[in-house]
C-alpha positions, -999 to +999 in steps of 0.1 A: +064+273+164+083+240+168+057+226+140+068+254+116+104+253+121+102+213+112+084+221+080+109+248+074+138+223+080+118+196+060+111+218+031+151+230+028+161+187+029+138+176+001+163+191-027+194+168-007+184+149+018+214+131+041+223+097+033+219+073+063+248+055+077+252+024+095+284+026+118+305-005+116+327-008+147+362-029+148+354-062+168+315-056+162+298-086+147+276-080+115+237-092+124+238-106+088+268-119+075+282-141+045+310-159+069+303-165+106+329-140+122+345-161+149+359-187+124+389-166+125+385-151+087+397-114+093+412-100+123+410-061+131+432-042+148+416-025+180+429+014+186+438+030+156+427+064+156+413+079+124+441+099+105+434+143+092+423+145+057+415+172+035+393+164+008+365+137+021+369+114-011+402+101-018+416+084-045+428+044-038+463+055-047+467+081-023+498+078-006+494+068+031+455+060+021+458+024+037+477+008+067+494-025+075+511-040+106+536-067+108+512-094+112+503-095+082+480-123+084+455-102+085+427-115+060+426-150+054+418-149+019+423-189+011+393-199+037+372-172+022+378-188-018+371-225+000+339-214+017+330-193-013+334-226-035+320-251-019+287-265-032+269-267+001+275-225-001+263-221-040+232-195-031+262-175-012+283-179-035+259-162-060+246-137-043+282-125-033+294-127-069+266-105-085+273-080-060+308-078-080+292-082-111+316-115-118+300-152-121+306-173-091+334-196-120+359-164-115+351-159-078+387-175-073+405-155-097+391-124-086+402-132-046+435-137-062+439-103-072+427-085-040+450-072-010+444-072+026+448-035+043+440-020+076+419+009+070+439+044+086+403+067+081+369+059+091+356+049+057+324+054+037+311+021+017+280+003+002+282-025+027+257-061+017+239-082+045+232-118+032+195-125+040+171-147+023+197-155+000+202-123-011+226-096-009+211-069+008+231-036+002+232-006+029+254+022+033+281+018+060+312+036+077+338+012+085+360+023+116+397+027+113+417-002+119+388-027+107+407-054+079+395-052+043+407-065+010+408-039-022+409-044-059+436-039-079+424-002-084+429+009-048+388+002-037+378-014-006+360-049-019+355-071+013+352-065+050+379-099+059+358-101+092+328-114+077+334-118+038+308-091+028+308-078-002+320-044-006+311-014-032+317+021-037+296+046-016+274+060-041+264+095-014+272+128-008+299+123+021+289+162+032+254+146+039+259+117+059+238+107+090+258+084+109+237+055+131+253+042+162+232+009+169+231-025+174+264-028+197+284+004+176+288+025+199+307+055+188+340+054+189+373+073+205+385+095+180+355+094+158+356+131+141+331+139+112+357+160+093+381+129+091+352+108+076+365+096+037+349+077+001+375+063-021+372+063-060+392+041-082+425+047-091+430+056-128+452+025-135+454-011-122+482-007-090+512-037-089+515-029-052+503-010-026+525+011+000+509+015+032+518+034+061+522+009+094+496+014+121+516+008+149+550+024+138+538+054+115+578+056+103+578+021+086+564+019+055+551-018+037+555-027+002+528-052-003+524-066-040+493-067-056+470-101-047+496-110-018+486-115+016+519-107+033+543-131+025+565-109-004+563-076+016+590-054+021+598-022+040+608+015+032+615+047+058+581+062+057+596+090+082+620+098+053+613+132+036+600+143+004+602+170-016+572+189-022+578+194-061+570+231-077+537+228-091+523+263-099+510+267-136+504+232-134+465+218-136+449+199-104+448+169-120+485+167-132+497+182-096+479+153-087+500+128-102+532+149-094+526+147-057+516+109-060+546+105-074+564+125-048+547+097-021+526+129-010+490+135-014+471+161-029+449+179-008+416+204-016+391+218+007+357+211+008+339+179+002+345+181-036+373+180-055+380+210-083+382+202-123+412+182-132+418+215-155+418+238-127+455+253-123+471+254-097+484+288-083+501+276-045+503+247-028+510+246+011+534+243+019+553+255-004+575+243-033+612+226-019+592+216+015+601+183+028+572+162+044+574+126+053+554+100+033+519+104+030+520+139+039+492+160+030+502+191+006+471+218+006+469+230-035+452+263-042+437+268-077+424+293-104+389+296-117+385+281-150+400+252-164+382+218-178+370+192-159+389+157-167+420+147-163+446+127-188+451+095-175+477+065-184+469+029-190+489-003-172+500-009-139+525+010-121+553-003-097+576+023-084+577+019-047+589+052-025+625+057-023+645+084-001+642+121-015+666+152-019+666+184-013+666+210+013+654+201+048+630+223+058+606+218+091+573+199+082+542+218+072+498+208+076+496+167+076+461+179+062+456+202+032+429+211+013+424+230-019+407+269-020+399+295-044+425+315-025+446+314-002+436+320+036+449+344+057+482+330+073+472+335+107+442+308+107+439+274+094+422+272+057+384+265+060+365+242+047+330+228+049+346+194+060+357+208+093+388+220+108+424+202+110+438+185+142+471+187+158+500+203+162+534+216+146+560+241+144+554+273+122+556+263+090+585+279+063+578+309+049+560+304+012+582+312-016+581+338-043+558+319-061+531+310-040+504+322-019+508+325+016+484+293+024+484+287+064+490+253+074+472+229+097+490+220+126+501+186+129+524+168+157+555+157+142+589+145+148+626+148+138+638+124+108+671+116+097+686+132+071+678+112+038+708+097+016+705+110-021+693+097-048+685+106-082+649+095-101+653+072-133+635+084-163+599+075-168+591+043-186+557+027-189+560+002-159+528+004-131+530+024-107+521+021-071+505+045-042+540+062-045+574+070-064+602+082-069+603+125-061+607+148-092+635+164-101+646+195-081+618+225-091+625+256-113+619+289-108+582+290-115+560+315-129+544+340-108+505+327-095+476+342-111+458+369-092+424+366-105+417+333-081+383+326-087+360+302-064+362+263-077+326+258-080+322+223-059+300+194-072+308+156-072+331+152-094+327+134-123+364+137-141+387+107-144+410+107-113+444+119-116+471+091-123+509+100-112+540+095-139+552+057-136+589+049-131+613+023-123+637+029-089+636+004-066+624+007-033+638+025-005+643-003+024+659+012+055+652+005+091+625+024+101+626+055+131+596+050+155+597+077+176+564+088+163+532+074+179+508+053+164+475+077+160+497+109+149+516+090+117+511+106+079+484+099+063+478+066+050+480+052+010+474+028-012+482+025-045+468-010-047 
């Protein structure tokens, strides 16, 4: 019987088989690595508990994708160009640069553009071993709190601890098997439903606004191919207002909330079609979250895939909001082809949220009562006002200035049809640039490390 059942089991993987992971543990040496780990290259930061997400692949200028700390010394990029360049390293040297498809001449222009972060998710890559001169690629899930630099599009592109090149994971993050070996043991806090992938963001970030791990209420400013040195610091506790987005389509809610300095949420391991509309979001339109904060979008059937993007850089960094202060909904949210029953949390095939929270505000007229994930939260202070300045074509970075207060919106459609999930293949969503300034008062840190919004980049 136990012979059949394996066949059985066998026969049902063959069509998608799961992806193997190796698990990558902060302070664990690689067995084959570019740069000899204790030379002091990248340094980790032990104890930072993978953050709720909804939607397994994220975009790499989510708000609150990324972390920082205020050491932020954390990648020391300048030793990695000198090894990288010298001409007792050349095989390195070329073996590292193919993996980035660049010749080992712009090796030191293309370190010059990268950002040291602190990851806030346990993160799914295509990791490269350096053996027999070779780069030897593997998939890999970094732990949170392990140092990496990323491109200027918000993807994760060396592991600072070792200098290993690092690419895109290429699997199906719903069929993962992860492998705890050779000194990874599995960690605290390690939850399969927190596990993410990052795509590119649409457009080339000028800085990234990360979330810090130690003090989830202070938020860092960190300019595009600096190390540390020209950051500044905005009130990540400070709210924003969820903006009304029914009638809109996934992909341009997308850019809304980004814009907002919240992220766009979907259930399920796939996101919808950038031309999906959206019906609800939770919660609701006028909400206030903190930065980062998860807001759960419900869409329609229908729709085409894609999504219209923008070209240049963006800059905006996240100033204070306006609006009515409202308690905090999910810090996770996810995207359905209706909305769940408001006494249990919205399902997904990603796994169920974590934490905490006060009931959430009642939905408004025109939206769908979505329930929200609980998440542990904390009193802010009330945010100064401010107004948004008028689009212009500056970059734009993992967040921005809120939208203007919502309008009534239109009633959501009742004929919510099922998104039908499969990688998605549409350009990512890209949010409206603009030009305030950002936002720098002292930080509240009455909120513990582990529980803070969810990390972003827009590198």
């Amino acid at each position: 019987m136990l012979a059949i059942f394996s066949l059985l089991l066998s026969g049902c993987e063959k069509g998608n088989p799961l992806t193997v992971v190796k698990a990558a543990a902060v302070g664990v040496p690689s067995l084959a690595p570019f740069f000899e780990e204790n030379s002091g290259l990248g340094r980790d930061a032990a104890a930072v508990r993978s953050q709720p997400v909804q939607g397994s692949l994220q975009q790499g200028d989510t708000p609150g994708l990324y972390g920082g700390s205020k050491q932020p010394t954390i990648c020391d990029v300048a030793k990695l160009e000198r090894f990288l360049t010298d001409p007792r390293n050349h095989k390195k040297a070329q073996a590292w640069a193919e993996v980035l498809n660049i010749g080992t001449d712009r090796i030191p222009e293309y370190l010059h553009r990268l950002t040291p972060v602190l990851l806030r998710h346990d993160t799914l890559v295509e990791n490269h071993d350096y053996k027999k001169e070779n780069a030897v690629p593997y998939n890999s899930l970094l732990q949170a709190g392990i140092a990496i630099l990323v491109d200027e599009q918000g993807l994760p592109a060396v592991k600072c601890s070792c200098g290993n090149p690092l690419r895109p994971f290429k699997g199906d993050t719903g069929r993962i098997s992860v492998q705890f070996e050779d000194g990874n043991k599995k960690w605290a806090g390690y939850e399969r439903e927190s596990v993410v992938a990052v795509k590119p963001a649409p457009r080339k970030l000028e800085r990234v606004a990360l979330v810090d791990v130690r003090e989830p209420a202070r938020g860092i400013n960190r300019p595009v191919g600096t190390t540390g040195e020209k950051d500044s610091t905005f009130n990540a506790g400070m709210r924003r207002t969820v903006p009304d987005l029914a009638g809109r389509s996934f992909a341009q809610a997308g850019r809304e909330l980004i814009g907002a300095g919240l992220a766009a949420g979907y259930a399920g391991q796939e996101s919808p079609p950038g031309g999906a509309k959206v019906t609800a979001t939770d919660p609701p339109a006028g909400t206030e979250l903190p930065f980062g904060r998860y807001v759960l979008l419900t869409v329609a059937g229908g729709g085409t895939s894609g999504s219209d993007g923008g070209t240049g850089p963006t800059t905006t960094p996240p100033p204070p909001s306006t609006g009515p202060r409202t308690p905090p909904s999910s810090g996770r949210a996810g995207v359905s082809s209706s909305p769940p029953p408001s006494s249990s949390p919205p399902s997904s095939s990603s796994g169920r949220p974590r934490g905490s929270s006060s009931s959430p505000p009642p939905p408004s007229a025109s939206t769908a009562p979505v329930s929200p994930s609980p998440e542990k939260s904390s009193s802010w202070p009330s945010p100064p006002s401010s107004t948004s300045s008028p689009p212009t074509g500056s970059p734009l970075t993992s967040s921005a200035p809120p939208p203007p207060p919502p309008s009534t919106p239109p009633p959501p459609s009742t004929a919510s049809a099922p998104v039908t999930s499969r990688p998605a293949t549409s350009e990512p969503a890209t949010s409206q640039p603009a030009t305030s300034q950002p936002a720098t008062s002292e930080p509240a840190t009455s909120e513990p490390a582990g529980d803070g919004p969810s990390a972003t980049v827009a590198t």
